[in-house]
C-alpha positions as CSV (number, residue, x, y, z in Angstrom):
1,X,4.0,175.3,153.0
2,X,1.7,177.6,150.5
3,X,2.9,180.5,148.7
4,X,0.7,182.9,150.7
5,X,-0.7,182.4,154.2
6,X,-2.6,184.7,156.7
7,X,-2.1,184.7,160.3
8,X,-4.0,186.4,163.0
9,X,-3.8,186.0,167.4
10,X,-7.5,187.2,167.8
11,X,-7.6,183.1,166.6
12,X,-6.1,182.1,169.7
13,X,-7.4,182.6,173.1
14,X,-5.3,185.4,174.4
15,X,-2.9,184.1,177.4
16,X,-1.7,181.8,174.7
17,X,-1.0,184.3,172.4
18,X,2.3,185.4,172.7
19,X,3.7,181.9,172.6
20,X,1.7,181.0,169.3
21,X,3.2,184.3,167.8
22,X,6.3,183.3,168.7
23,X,6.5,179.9,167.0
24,X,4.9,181.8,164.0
25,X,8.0,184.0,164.2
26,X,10.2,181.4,164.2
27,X,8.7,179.6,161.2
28,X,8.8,182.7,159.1
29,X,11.8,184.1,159.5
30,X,14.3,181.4,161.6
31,X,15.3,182.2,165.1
32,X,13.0,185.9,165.5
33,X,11.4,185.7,169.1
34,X,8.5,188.3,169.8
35,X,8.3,190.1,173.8
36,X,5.2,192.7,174.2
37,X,4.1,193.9,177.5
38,X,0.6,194.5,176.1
39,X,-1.7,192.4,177.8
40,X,-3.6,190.1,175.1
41,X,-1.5,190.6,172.8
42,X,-2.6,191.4,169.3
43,X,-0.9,191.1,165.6
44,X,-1.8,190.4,162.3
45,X,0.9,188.6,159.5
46,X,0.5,188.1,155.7
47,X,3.0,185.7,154.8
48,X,4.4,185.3,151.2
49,X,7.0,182.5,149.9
50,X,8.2,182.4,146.3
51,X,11.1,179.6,146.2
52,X,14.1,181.3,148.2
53,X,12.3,184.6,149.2
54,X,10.2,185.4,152.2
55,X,7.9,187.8,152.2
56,X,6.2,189.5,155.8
57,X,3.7,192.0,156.3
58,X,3.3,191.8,160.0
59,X,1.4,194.4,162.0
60,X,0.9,194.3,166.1
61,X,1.0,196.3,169.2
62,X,4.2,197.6,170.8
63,X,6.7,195.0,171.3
64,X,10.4,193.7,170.7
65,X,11.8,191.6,168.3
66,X,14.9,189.7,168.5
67,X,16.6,187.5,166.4
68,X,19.5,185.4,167.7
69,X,22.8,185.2,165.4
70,X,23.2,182.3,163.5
71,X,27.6,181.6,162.7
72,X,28.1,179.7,159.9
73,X,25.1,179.7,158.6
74,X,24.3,180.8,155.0
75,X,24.7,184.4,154.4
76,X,21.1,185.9,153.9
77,X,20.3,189.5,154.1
78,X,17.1,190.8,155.5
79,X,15.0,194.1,154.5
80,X,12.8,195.6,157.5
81,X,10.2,198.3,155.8
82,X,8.3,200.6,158.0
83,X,5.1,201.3,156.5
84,X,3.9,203.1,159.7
85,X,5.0,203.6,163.2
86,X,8.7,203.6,164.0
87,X,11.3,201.1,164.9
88,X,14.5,201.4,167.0
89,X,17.1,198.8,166.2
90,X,19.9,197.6,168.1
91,X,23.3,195.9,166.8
92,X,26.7,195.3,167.3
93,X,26.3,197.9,170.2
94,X,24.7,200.2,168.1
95,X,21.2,202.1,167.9
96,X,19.6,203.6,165.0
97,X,16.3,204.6,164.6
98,X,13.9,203.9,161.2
99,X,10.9,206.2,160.3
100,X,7.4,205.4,158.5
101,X,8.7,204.3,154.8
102,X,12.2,204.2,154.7
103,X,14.0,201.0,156.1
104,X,17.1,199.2,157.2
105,X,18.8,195.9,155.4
106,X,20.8,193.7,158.1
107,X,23.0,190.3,157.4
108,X,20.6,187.8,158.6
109,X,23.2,185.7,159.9
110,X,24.0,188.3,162.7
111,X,22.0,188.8,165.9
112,X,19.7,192.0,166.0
113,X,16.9,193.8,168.3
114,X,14.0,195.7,166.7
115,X,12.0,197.9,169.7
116,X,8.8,198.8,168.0
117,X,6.5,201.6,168.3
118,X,2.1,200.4,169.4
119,X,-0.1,200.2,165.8
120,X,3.6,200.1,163.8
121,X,3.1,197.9,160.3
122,X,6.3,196.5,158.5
123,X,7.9,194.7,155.4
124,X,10.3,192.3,155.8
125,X,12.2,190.0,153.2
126,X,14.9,187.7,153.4
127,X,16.7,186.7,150.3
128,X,19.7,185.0,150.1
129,X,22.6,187.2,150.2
130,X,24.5,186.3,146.2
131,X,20.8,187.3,144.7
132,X,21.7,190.5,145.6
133,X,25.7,191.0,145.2
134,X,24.7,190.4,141.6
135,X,23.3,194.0,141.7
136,X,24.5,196.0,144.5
137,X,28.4,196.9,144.3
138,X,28.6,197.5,148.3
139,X,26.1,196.1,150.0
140,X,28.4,195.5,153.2
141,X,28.3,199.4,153.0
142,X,25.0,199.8,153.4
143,X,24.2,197.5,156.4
144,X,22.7,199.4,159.7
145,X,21.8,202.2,157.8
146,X,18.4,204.0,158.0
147,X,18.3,204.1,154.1
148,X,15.5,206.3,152.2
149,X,12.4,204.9,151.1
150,X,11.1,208.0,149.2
151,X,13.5,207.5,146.6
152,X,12.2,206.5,143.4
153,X,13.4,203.3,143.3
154,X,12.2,203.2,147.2
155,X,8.9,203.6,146.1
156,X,8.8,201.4,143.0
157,X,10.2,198.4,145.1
158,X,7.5,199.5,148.3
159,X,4.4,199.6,145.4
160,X,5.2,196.4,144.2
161,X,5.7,194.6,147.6
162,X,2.0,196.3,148.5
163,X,0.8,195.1,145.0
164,X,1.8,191.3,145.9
165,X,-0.3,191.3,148.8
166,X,-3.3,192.2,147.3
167,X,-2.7,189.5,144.4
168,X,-5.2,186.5,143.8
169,X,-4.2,183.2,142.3
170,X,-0.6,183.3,143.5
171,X,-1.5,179.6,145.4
172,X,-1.8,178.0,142.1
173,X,1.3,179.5,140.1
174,X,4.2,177.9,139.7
175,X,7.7,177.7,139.5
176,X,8.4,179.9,136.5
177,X,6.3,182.5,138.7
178,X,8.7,182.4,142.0
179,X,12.0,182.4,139.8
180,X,10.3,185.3,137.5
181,X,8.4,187.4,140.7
182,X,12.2,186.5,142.9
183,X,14.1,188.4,140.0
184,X,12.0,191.0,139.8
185,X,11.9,192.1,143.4
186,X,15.1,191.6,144.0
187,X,16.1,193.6,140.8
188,X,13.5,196.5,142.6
189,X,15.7,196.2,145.6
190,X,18.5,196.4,144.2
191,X,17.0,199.6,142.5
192,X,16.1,200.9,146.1
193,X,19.5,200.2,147.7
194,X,21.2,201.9,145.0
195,X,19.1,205.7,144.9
196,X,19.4,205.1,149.0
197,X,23.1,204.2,148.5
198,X,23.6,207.6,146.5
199,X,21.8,210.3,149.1
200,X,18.6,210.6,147.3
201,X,16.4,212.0,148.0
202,X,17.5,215.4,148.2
203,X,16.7,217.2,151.6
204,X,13.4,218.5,151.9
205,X,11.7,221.3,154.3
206,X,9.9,219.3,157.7
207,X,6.3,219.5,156.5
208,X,7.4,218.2,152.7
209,X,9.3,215.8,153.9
210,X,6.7,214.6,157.0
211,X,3.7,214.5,154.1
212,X,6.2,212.4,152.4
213,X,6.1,209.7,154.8
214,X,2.0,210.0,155.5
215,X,1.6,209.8,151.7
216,X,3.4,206.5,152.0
217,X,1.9,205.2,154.8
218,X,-1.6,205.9,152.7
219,X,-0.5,204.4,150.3
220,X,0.2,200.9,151.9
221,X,-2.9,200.9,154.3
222,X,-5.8,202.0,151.7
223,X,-7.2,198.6,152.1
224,X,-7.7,198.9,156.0
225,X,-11.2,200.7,156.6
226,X,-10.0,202.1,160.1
227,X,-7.5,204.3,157.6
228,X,-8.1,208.0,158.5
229,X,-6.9,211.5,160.4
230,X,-7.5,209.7,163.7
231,X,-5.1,206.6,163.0
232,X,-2.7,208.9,160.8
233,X,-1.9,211.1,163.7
234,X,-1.7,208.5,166.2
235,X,0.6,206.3,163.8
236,X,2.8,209.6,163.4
237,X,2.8,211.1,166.9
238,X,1.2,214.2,165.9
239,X,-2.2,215.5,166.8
240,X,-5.0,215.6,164.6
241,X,-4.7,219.5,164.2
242,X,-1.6,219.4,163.4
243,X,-2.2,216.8,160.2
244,X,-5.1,219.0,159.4
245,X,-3.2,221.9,159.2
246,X,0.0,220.0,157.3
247,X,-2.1,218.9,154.6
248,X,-3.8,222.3,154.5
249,X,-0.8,223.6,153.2
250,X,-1.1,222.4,150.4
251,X,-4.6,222.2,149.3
252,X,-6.1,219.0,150.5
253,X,-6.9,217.2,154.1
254,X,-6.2,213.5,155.1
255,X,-9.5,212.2,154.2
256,X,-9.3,213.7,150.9
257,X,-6.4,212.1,150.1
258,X,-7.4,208.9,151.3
259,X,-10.8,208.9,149.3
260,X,-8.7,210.2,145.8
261,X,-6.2,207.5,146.6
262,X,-8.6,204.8,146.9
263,X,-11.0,205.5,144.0
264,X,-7.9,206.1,141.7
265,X,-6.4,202.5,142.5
266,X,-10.0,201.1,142.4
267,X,-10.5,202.6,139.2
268,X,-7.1,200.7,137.9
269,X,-8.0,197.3,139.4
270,X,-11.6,197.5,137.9
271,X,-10.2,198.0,134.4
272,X,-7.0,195.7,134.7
273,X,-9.4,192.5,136.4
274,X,-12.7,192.5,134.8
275,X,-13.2,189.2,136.8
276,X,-13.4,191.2,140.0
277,X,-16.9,191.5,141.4
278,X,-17.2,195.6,141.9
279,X,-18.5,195.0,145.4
280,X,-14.8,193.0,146.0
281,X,-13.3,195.3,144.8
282,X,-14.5,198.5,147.2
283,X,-14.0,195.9,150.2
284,X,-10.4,195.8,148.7
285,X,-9.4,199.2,148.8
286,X,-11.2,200.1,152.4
287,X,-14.8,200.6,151.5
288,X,-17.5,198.8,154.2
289,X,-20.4,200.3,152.0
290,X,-20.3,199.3,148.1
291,X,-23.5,201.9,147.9
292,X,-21.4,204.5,148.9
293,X,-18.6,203.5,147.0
294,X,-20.6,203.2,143.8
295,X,-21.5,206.8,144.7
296,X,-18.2,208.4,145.2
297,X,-16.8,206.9,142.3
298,X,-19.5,208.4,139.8
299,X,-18.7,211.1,141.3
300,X,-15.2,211.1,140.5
301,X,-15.2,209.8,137.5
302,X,-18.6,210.7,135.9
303,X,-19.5,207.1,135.8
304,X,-20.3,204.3,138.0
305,X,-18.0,201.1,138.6
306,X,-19.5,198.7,135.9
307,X,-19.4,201.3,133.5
308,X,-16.0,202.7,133.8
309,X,-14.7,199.2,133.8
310,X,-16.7,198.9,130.5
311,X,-14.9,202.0,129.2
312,X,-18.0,204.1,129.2
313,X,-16.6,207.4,131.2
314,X,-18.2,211.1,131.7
315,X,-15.2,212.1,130.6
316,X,-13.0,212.3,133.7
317,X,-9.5,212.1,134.0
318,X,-7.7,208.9,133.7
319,X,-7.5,207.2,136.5
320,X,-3.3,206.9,135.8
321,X,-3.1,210.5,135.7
322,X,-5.8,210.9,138.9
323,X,-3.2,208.5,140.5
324,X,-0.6,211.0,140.7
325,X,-2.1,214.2,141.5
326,X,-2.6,213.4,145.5
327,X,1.2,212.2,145.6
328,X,2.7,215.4,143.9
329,X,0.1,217.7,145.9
330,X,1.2,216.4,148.8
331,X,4.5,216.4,148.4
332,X,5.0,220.4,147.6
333,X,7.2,222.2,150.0
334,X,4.7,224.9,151.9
């Protein structure tokens, strides 16, 4: 099995569907069993595997996920990250309900339901369950909890697992880079459990805290080129006034923030890659029109693509510092 694989039902003609998804399921992450009643059922996966740790990035219409207990079995625990859409999860008897970026660790050796909202988008990782007591004092503590994404350590371990996915070459590294790439995520987990396990972050006013979660959800989609007000607001159960007006609060509107978001990470990738073709590079981060992006980004950052990533500039801001100007923005109280 490779390192990184991409799986998608349009392939498969679509009364079959279902059935393919569900031995994909069951491959990836051992006894998961998918049930949607949308007819034709649709869903993308990006599949990562570095020695012991799976990596998922699966995205489809409404539907339930299930995965049958295992006894005996070695003890494994399982991270599932919303990145949009919601996710109700059942367990022991028990409900809880997970929001766009924060998410829920579970013992994978248990049996658990996942009901999940149409156009939801997740994270999930299994590692084996000793990686982890190495760095997290409780961890039995903090199973079946809705635990905070927005923490600092939520969003360091959340950027990385969106940085991993948009890596080339992983096929052909080796073993040094699973154990290395293993510890490192895991030591971001870790990071993640432990701001989640201590409250943060602090309570926030509705429309802060509601940006919050869009913000991250923008974050981990800028690639997709359908990414905008009309696919924020459905993804968020809100109408497409009321996201307007949310983000007026504050100075900005959706688009803005998705155009700023893009041409700031573009801007990184184009200096830290020189081997990236510029045109790749817009596809990358959601731009269908490289014209438009060459465009846009002059216009940003008073040069064009080639040479910014030359380190010829019109003397606009750094694209580190442009980074973070959205995020705060966006996260003020009204």
């Amino acid at each position: 099995m490779g390192r990184i694989a991409r799986f998608a039902s349009k392939e498969v003609a679509p009364r079959r569907r279902l059935d393919y998804w569900n031995r994909l399921c069951d491959q990836s992450l051992a006894r998961t069993q998918v049930d949607s009643a949308a007819e034709g059922f649709r869903a993308e996966m990006l599949r990562i595997t570095l020695g012991e740790l799976t990596v998922l990035r699966p995205c489809s219409v409404a539907s339930t996920v299930s995965r049958a207990p295992s006894p005996g079995a070695r003890e494994t625990v399982v991270m599932h990250m919303v990145l949009r859409g919601r996710a109700r999860i059942s367990r022991g008897g028990t409900e809880t309900s997970v929001e766009a970026a924060d998410f829920i660790i579970l013992p994978g050796q248990e049996g658990y339901r996942f009901r999940l909202s149409d156009a939801h988008e997740l994270f999930v990782a299994e590692i084996p369950r000793e990686e982890l007591d190495r760095r997290v004092a409780d961890l039995d503590g903090l199973y079946g909890r809705p635990l905070p994404g927005l923490t600092p350590g939520g969003r360091m371990f959340r950027d990385c697992l969106v940085s991993l996915c948009r890596q080339d070459g992983i096929e052909e590294a080796g073993a040094a880079f699973d154990a290395g790439m293993t510890a490192a995520l895991c030591d971001l987990w870790a990071l993640a459990l432990t701001g989640a396990g201590q409250g943060m972050p602090k309570p926030t006013r509705g429309g802060a805290r509601l940006r919050q979660r869009i913000v991250a959800h923008v974050e981990a989609a800028l690639g997709d080129p359908e990414l905008g007000g009309a696919s924020i607001a459905a993804a968020f159960g809100i109408s497409q006034r009321s996201l307007q007006s949310l983000f007026a609060a504050v100075g900005t509107t959706p688009t803005a923030l998705i155009l700023e978001r893009r041409l700031a990470r573009a801007a990184e990738v184009l200096r830290a890659d020189p081997s990236l073709p510029v045109t790749a590079v817009a596809f990358d981060h959601g731009f269908n029109d490289s014209a438009y992006f060459a465009r846009v980004f002059r216009r940003a950052h008073g040069a064009s693509p080639t040479a910014w990533r030359a380190g010829r500039s019109g003397g606009s801001a750094h694209p580190s510092a442009s980074s973070c100007a959205p995020v705060q923005a966006a996260s003020a109280a009204p």
